[in-house]
C-alpha positions as CSV (number, residue, x, y, z in Angstrom):
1,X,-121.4,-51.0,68.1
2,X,-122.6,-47.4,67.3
3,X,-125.3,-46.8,70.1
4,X,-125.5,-43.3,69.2
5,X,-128.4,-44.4,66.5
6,X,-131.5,-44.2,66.4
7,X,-132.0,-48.2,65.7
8,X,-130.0,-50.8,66.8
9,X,-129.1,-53.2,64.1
10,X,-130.2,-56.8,64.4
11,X,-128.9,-59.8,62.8
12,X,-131.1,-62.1,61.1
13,X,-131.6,-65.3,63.2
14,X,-130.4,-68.5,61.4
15,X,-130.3,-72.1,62.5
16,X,-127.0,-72.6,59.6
17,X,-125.0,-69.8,61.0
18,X,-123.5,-68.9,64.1
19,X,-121.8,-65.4,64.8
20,X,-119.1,-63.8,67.0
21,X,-119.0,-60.7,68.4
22,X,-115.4,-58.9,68.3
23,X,-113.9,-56.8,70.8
24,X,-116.1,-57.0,73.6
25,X,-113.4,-57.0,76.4
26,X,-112.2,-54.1,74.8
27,X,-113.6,-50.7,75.7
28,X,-114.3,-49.0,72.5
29,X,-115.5,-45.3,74.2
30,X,-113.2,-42.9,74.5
31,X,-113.9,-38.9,76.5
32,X,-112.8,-36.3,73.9
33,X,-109.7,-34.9,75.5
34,X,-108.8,-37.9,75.8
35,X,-108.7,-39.3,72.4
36,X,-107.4,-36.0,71.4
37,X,-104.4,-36.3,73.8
38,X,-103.7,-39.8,72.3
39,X,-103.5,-38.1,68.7
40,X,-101.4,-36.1,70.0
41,X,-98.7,-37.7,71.4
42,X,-99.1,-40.3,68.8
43,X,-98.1,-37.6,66.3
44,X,-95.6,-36.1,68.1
45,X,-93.9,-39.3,68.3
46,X,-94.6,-41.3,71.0
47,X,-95.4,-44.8,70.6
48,X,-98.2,-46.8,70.7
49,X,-97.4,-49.0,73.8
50,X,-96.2,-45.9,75.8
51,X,-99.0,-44.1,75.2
52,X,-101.2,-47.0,76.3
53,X,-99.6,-47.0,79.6
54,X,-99.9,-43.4,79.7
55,X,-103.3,-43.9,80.0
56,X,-104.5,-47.4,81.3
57,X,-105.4,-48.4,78.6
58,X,-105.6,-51.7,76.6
59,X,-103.1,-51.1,73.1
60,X,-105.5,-52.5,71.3
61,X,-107.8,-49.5,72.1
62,X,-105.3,-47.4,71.5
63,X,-104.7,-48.9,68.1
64,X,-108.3,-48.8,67.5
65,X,-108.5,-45.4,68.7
66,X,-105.5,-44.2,66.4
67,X,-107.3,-46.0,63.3
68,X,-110.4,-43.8,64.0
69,X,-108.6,-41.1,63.7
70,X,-106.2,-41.8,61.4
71,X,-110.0,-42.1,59.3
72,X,-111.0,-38.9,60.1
73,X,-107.7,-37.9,58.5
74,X,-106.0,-36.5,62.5
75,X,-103.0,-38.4,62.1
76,X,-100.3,-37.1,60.7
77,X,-97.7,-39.6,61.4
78,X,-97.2,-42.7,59.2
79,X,-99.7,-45.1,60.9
80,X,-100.3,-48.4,59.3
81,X,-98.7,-49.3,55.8
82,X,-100.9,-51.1,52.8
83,X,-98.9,-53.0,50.2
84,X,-99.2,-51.7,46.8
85,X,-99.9,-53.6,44.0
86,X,-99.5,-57.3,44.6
């Protein structure tokens, strides 16, 4: 959740549906050098699992943190592939 907001979003309360909140055992904030440190070595080829340990981190954040900033157009190595067409 973005907390840097000045409202917090809130989810209409309904009897018919239930939801799920994703990630929380995750932690999703990440100090600046650090996330810059993980571009880096991403980019310079290290990989994802490595760079996890690296840092004691969960490689799902790492993931998630590569995605952000593969989003913000800071990765330069091939990240995630899309199929075209089909």
């Amino acid at each position: 959740m973005n907390t840097a907001a000045s409202h917090v979003p809130l989810l209409k309360q309904s009897r018919s549906r239930d939801y799920v909140f994703i990630l929380e055992e995750l932690e999703l904030a990440f100090p600046v050098e650090q996330l810059e440190l993980i571009t880096n070595q991403w980019n310079a080829g290290m990989e994802l699992e490595d760079i996890a340990k690296w840092h004691k981190r969960k490689s799902e954040e790492v993931f998630l943190a590569l995605f952000h900033q593969a989003m913000e157009k800071k990765v330069t190595r091939a990240f995630a592939y899309r199929k075209r067409g089909g």
